[in-house]
N, C-alpha and C positions, 0 to 999 in steps of 0.2 A: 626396439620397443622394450620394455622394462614391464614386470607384471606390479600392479597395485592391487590394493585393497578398495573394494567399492562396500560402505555400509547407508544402508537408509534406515529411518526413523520416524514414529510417529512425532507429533508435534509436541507431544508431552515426553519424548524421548523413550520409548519404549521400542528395541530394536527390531525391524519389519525384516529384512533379508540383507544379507550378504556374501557377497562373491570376490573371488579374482577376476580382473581384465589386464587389459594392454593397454598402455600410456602412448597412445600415436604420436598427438602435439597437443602443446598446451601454448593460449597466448594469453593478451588481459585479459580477456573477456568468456573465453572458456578454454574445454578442457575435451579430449576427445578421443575416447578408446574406441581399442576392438575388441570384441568378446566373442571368440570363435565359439562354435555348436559344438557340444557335449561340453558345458563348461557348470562346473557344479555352482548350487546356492544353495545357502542354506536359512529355509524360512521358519523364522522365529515361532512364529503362531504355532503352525504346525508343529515344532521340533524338529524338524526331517531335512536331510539332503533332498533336493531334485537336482535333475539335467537338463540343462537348457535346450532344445531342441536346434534352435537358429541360430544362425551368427549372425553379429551386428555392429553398427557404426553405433557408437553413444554421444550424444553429445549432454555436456552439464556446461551450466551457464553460470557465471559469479558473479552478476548481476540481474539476471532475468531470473522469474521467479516458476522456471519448468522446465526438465530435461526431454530429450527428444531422442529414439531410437529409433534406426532405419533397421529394418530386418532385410537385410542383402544376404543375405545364405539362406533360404525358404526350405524348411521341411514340414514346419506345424502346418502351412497353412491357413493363418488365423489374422495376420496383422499384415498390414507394409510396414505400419510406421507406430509407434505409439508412446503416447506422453504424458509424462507424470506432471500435473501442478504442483509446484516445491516451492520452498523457501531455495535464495540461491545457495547453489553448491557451496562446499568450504574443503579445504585442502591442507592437509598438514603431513608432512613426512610422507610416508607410500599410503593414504589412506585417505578416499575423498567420500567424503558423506552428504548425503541430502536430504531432505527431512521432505518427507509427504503427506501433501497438504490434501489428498483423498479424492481430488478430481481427475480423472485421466479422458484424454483422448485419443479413439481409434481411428485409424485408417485402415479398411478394408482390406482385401487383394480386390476389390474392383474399385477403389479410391472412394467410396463413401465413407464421409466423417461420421463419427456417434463420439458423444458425450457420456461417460460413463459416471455412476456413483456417484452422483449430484446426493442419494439421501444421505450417503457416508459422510461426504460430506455437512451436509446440513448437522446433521446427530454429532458430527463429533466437533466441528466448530462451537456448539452448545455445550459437550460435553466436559473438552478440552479448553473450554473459553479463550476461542483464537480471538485478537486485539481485531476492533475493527480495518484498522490496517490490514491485516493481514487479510482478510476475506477481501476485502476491496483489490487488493495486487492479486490475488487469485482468481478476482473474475474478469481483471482486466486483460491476467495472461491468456484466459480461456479465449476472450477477444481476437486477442494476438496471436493467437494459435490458427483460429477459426480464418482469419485475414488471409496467415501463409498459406493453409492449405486452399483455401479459394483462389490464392494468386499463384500459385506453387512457388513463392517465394522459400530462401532461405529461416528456418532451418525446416522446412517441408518440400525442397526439392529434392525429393527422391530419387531419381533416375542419377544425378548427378552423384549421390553418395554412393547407389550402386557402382556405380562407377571407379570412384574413390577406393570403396572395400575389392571390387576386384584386382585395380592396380597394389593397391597393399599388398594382396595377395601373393602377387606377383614378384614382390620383393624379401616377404616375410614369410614364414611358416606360423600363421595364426594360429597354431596349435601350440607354438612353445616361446613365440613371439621375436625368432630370430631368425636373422637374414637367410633366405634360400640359395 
């Protein structure tokens, strides 16, 4: 695995947070790190480093307009899974960006879905005068979101990425992203 650069972005391009990850596999369609626990970010707004609590499987999509996080290394206690509504991913050299579009969706630790920041969205869709397209692909993904998790389809099979990130585990030191 190789480390990149992961940056996100408001939709008027004002930068939200970024980190390093791990570059598992990449095919057409998306792109899919590991980002082992204590792994720094640094958030814009605030100005400040934090430390990620959890490791996780990312998935970014370059057609689908939302990335999806499985949290398989649990210490916060807060999420299984959780998804940002974006524009899709974009990749150039070590540095994959995604612009967030303000709705996100949680999964539990006891598997109930919530819809978050629906007014963030509203207010800055207004604000940011996102193109009707764009709200429209953003509540279709919420759709499409809301479907996986109801069917535990891909990309909200969870049990299955846990899976996935233990076997990695097993091969890599998620810590420094090289073989054990």
């Amino acid at each position: 695995m190789r480390k990149i650069w992961v940056r996100s972005q408001k939709y008027d391009g004002t930068l939200r947070d970024e980190q390093e990850s791990y570059l598992y596999v990449e095919d057409a369609a998306s792109i899919m790190l590991v980002t082992p626990p204590g792994t720094a970010y640094f958030h814009h707004r605030k100005q400040a480093w934090f430390t990620g609590e959890d490791g996780s499987l990312d998935f970014y999509f370059k057609h689908k307009w939302y990335n999806v996080w499985h949290i398989c290394e649990q210490h916060s206690q807060i999420n299984r899974i959780y998804a940002n509504i974006t524009l899709p991913a974009t990749w150039q050299a070590d540095c994959l960006t995604w612009i967030d579009l303000d709705l996100d969706l949680r999964v539990h630790l006891d598997g109930s879905l919530e819809l978050l920041d629906e007014d963030e969205f509203l207010e800055n869709s207004r604000r940011m005068n996102y193109p009707s397209d764009v709200v429209a692909h953003a509540r279709a993904a919420v759709v499409e979101l809301q479907t996986c998790h109801a069917t535990g389809a891909y990309p909200f099979n969870h049990h299955e990425q846990v899976a996935l990130y233990a076997s990695i585990q097993q091969i890599y030191d998620c810590s420094t992203g090289y073989g054990v």
